[in-house]
N, C-alpha and C positions, 0 to 999 in steps of 0.2 A: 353675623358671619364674617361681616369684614373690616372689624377693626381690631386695634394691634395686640388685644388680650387672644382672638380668636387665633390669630395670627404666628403669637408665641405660643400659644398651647400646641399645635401643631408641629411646629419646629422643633418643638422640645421632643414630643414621639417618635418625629422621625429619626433622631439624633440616638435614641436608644431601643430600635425595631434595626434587623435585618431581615428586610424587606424589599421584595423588586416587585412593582407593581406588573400582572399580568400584561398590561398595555400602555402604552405611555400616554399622557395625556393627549395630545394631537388625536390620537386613535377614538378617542372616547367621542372629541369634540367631530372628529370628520363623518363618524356613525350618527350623533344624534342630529349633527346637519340633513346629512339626509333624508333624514327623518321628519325634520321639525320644515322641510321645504315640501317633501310629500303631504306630510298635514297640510299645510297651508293650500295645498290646491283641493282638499277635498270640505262642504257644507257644513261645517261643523260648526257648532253652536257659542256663540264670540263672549256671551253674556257669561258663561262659566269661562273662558278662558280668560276676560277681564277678573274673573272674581278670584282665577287661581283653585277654583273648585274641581276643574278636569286633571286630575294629580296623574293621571296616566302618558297626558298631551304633554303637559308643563313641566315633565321630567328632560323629555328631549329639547324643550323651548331655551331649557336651563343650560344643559350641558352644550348647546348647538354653541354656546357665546365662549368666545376663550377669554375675554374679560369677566367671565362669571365667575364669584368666589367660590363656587364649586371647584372651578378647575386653576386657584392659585393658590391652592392651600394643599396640605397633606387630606384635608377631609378625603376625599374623592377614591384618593388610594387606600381609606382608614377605612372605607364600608366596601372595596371590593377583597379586600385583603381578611374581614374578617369571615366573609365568605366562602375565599378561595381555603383560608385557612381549617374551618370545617368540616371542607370538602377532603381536602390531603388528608385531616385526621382520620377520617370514616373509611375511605379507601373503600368506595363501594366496588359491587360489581356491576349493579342496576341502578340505574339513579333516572327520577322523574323531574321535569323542569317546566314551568310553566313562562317564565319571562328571559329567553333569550337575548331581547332585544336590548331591555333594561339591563344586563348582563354578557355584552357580546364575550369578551374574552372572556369567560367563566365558563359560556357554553360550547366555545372552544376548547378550552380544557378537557370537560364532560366526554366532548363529542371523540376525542381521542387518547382516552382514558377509560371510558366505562362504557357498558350495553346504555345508551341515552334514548329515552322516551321524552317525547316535548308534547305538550297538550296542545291542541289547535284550537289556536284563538288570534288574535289580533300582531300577537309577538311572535308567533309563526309565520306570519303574513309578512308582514316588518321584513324576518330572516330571509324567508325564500325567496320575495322578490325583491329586496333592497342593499339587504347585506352579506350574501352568501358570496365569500370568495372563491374565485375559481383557483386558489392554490390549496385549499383545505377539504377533504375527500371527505362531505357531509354522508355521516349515517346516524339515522336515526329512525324512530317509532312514533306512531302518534294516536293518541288518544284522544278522545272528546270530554270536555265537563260531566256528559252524560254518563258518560263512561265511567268516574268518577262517581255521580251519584248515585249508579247503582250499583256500583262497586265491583263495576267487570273489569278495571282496569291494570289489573295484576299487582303484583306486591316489589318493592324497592327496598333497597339498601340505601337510600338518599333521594328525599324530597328537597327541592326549593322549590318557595313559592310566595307570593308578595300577599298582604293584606289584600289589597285589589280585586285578587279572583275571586274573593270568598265577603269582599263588603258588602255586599244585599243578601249574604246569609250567613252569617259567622258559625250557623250549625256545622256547615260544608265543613269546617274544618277538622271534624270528627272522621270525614271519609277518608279525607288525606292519610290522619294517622290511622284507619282501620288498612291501609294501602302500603304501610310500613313494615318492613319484616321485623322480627327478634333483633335487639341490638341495632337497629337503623336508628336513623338521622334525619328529622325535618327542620330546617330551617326556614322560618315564617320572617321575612322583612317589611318595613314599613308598620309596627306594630305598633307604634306610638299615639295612633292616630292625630298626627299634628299636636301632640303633646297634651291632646285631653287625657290622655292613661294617667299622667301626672297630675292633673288639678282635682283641685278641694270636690269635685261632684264627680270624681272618674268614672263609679258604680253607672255611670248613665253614658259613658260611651261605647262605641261597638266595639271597639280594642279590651275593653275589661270584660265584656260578655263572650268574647270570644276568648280570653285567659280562662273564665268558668266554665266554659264547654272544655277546655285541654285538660281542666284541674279534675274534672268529675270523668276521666277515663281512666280505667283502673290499668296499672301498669307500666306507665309512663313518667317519665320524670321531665317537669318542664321550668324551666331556665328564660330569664329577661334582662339583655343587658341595654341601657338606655341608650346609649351610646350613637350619634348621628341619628337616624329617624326611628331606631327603636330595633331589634332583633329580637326575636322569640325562638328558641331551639327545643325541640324536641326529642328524647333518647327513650325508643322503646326499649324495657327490659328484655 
């Protein structure tokens, strides 16, 4: 990530994107400080954050560092941007969200743009009592996973949601798109699973089991661009 081919690749995109990032970098790093200082005072298990296995913790660990190559390169704005970009396309009226936090200015956008449902989990937590500015007039809806699994959780023009929710069950990700209206949008990120979808035995990770749970729904057409940790789009007929 940080040396000077990763470095050129980058510059070269930005040079022919018209692009403004939702947020400017500062923004990104002063959100997951927060964050990555809030972790730090609560029991959490040191053995996975040595090993880099808690991908949820070590998202904010990353961006908390302004010397992280995450935030001196175009990457950063390359995977919120294709996001944001998506989102503007679908021009939902309903849109479900499961990671605000991983996503703040994205769920800002949402929040003053579309009917926003956020599921409550950990990245609700995060929002409400960490990062909720008092100049932004939060409205929003909230669901449970439960909610999700039985399918009471009403239907959307625009899903986002990371691998994460659905890794100890890649079926879950059936509910999602059953949660989808006509013509909607889900966008699955983080689908690369650290880049086993790409190697020689991919058939055996959770990222390809969960592309065969999305391929065997009749109706749908689904889409994988590699591109930074992986993206997986979904467009129901």
């Amino acid at each position: 990530m940080n040396n000077n081919n990763d470095q050129l690749y980058y510059s070269k995109i930005e040079k022919i994107v018209k692009y403004k990032s939702l947020g400017e970098i500062q923004d990104t790093v002063d959100v997951s400080t927060k964050i990555y200082e809030y972790n730090n005072t609560l029991s959490l298990d040191q053995r996975r954050e040595a090993l880099g296995n808690d991908l949820a913790t070590r998202f904010f660990d990353l961006f908390a560092k302004e010397d992280s190559a995450w935030n001196t390169s175009f990457v950063s704005e390359f995977y919120a941007g294709y996001a944001e970009m998506l989102y503007l396309a679908a021009k939902p009226a309903k849109t479900l969200m499961t990671n605000p936090a991983f996503n703040y200015e994205i769920s800002k956008l949402m929040n003053s743009s579309t009917d926003l449902t956020l599921v409550n989990n950990y990245q609700l937590d995060y929002l409400e009592n960490l990062l909720q500015d008092n100049a932004v007039n939060w409205s929003y809806n909230t669901v449970t996973m439960q909610d999700i699994e039985n399918e009471t959780a009403g239907t959307y023009d625009f899903i986002f949601l990371t691998m994460f929710e659905i890794y100890h069950d890649v079926s879950m990700v059936k509910n999602f798109c059953n949660a989808l209206n006509s013509k909607g949008t889900m966008l699955i990120s983080y689908t690369n699973d650290d880049a086993r979808l790409y190697s020689a035995e991919n058939e055996y990770s959770q990222a390809y089991e969960m592309h065969q749970e999305l391929k065997s729904i009749s109706g749908v057409n689904v889409y994988h661009s590699p591109a930074i940790t992986g993206h997986t789009v979904v467009i129901k007929d």
